[in-house]
N, C-alpha and C positions, 0 to 999 in steps of 0.2 A: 416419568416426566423428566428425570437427567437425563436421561438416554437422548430424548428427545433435545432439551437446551444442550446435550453435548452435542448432537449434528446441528440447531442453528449456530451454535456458536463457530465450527469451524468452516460452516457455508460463510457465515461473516469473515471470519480472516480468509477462506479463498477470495470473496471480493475484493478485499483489501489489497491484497497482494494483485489481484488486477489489474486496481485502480491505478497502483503504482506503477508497475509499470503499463499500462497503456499510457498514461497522464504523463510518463518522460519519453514515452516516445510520441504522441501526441505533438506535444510541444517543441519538440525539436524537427517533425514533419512541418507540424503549423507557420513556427517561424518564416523561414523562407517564403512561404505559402501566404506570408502575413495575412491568418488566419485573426482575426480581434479576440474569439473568445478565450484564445490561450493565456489574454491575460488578467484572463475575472482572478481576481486578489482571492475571492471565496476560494475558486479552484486551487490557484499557486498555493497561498499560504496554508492551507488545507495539508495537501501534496508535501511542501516541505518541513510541516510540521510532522506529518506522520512518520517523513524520512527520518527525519532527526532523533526521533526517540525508536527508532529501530538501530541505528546508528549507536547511542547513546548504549540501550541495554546491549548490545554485543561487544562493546568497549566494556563494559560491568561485566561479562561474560554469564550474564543473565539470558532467560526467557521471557519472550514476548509474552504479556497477562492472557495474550487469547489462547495460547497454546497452553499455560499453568490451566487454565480456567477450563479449557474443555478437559484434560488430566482427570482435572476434582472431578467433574460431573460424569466422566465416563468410569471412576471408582464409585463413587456414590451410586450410580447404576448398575455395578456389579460386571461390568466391560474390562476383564482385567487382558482379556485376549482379541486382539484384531479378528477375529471371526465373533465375537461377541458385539460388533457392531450392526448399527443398520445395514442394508446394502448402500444407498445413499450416503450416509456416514461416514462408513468403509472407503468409500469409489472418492469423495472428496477429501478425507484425509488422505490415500495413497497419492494423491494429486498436488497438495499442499504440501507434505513431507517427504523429500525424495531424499533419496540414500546419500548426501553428503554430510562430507567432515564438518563437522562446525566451525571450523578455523577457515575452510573455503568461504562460507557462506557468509563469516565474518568480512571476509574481504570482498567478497562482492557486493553485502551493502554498505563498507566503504566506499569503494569505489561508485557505486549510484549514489551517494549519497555527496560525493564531490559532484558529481553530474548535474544532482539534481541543486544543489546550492550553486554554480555557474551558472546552469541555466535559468536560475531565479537572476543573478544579477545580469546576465544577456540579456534575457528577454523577460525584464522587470514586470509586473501585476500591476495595472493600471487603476488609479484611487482615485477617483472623484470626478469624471470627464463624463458632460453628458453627452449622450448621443450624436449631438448638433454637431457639439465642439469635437468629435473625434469624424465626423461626417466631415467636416472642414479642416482637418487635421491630415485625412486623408487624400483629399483635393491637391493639396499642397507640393 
């Protein structure tokens, strides 16, 4: 059964790491494109929350919980070798963890992590407009 929560768990952080970047590059196509949905507050502040504490523990020069968490469960399964994985498991971890320095990777989500805080204040998350009023908003 760890075996197993160790491969949902890092099918989850592959999403995540998706989400993210599709979701800044998204919103930086959108804009121009004055696409509306780019600015659902759910999405944004979603988005820039998750940035922030990626951002956060690599300043701590910590590990993301998804990557400690699948660790434990792939010990507790007795996965102490990459071939000791599912093939699934295996194919989306090599996919998730690519062979850089941690000190790179630090700064590259620095740097999205400015990105994605600019592009929250350019292209702010729209809070309480209904439909009508953003239908006549648009008119204008």
């Amino acid at each position: 059964m760890d075996a197993f929560l160790a491969d949902l768990v890092v099918a989850i952080h592959l999403a995540v790491v998706v989400f993210m970047i599709l979701g800044i590059v998204l919103v930086l196509v959108g804009w121009p494109l004055k696409w509306r949905w780019i600015r659902n507050p759910w999405f944004r502040l979603t988005h820039l929350g998750i940035m922030g504490y990626i951002v956060v523990t690599a300043l701590r020069g910590e590990y993301c919980f998804l990557t400690t968490l699948e660790t434990d469960l792939r010990r507790k399964a007795g996965q102490w070798r990459p071939d000791d994985r599912s093939f699934v498991g295996g194919l989306l971890h090599d996919i998730l963890f690519v062979d850089v320095p941690q000190s790179e990777l630090n700064r590259i989500y620095f740097v999205v992590g400015v990105l994605v805080l600019v592009a929250t204040v350019c292209v702010r998350p729209r809070f309480g407009r209904s439909r009508a009023e953003e239908s006549a908003a648009g008119r204008n």
